[in-house]
N, C-alpha and C positions, 0 to 999 in steps of 0.2 A: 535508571531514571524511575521514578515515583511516578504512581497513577496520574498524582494531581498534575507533574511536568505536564504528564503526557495531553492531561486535557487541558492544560492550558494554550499548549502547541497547537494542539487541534482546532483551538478553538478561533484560533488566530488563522489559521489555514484555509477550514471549512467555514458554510453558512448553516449548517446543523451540524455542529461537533460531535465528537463523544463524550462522556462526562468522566468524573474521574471512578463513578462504580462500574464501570463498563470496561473503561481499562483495569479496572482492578480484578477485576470476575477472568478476563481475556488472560493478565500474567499469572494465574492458579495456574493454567495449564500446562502442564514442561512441553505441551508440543508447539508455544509460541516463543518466540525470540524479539527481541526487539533489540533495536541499535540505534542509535544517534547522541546526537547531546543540546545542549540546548538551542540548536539554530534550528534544527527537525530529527526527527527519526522516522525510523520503518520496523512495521509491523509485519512477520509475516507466521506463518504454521507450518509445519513439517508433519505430515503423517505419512507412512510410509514412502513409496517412493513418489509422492504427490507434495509439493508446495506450495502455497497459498501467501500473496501479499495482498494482509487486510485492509493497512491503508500505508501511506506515506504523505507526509506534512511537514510542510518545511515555512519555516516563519518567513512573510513576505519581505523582508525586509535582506533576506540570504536566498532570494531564487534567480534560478540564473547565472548560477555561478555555478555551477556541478555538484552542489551538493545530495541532490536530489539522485543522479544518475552514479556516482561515487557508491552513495549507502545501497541500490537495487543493485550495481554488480556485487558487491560483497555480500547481501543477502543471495545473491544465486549462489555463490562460492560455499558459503555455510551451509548451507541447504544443500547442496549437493553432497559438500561433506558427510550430512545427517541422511544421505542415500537417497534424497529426490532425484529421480531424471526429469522432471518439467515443473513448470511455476506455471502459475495461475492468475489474474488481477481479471475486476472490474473497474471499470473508468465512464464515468459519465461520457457520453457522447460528445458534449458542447465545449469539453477538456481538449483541444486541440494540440495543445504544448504537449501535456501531459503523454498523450494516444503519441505524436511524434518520439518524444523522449524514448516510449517504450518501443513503437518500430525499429528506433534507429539501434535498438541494445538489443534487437531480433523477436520479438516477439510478433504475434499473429493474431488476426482477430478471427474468432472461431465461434462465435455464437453474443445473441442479443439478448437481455433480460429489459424485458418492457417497464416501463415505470417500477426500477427499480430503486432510481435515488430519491426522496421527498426532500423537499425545498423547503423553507422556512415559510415560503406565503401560503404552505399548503399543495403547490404545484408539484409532479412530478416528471424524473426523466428517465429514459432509458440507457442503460449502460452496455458497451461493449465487453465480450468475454472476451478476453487475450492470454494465449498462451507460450510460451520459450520453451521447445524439448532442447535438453541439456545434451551438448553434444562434446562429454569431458572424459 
């Protein structure tokens, strides 16, 4: 997928997207992966044996149908491959589905980052740190 997919997806997803230099700066790096196709994908980093999902965005128009939970097990699967034993994610607080979705594929909430997401009015909010130690 091309930067610009990428922020195009996003842009559909979030109310502050990423742009497409942002995605472009994020895939220089070989410690990022990315997977999807044009319904959504997932973003996540592999450094040692730590893994990071930076974001996942799935066009509203395809949620609710597992595509969302489909692309995070397969990014645990690679990741794990690439020698993570745990993954990472922030999630807005107010993300209910979202925070669900990752419960129920075991992850844990492990710590708060205070106004950490900004809003497009200016507003911000706090996100929950969630983690999955990989038990493969």
């Amino acid at each position: 997928m091309t930067p610009q997919e990428l922020a195009d997806i996003h842009a559909e997803a979030f109310d502050t997207p990423w742009d497409e230099a942002s995605f472009s700066e994020l895939l220089r790096s070989p410690e990022v992966q990315v997977n999807g196709d044009a319904r959504g994908f997932i973003l996540t980093r592999t450094v040692l044996d730590e893994a990071e999902i930076l974001t996942v965005a799935v066009r509203p128009s395809w949620r609710r149908q597992g595509l969302g939970r489909a692309m995070i097990e397969a990014a645990i699967v690679s990741s794990a491959a690439l020698g993570a034993k745990q993954m990472f994610l922030e999630v807005a607080e107010s993300n209910g589905g979202a925070i669900a979705l990752y419960q129920s594929i075991g992850f844990q909430t492990v710590g708060l980052r205070k106004n950490y997401y900004k809003r497009a009015d200016g507003s911000s909010e706090h996100a929950k740190v969630m983690v999955l130690n990989f038990s493969l």
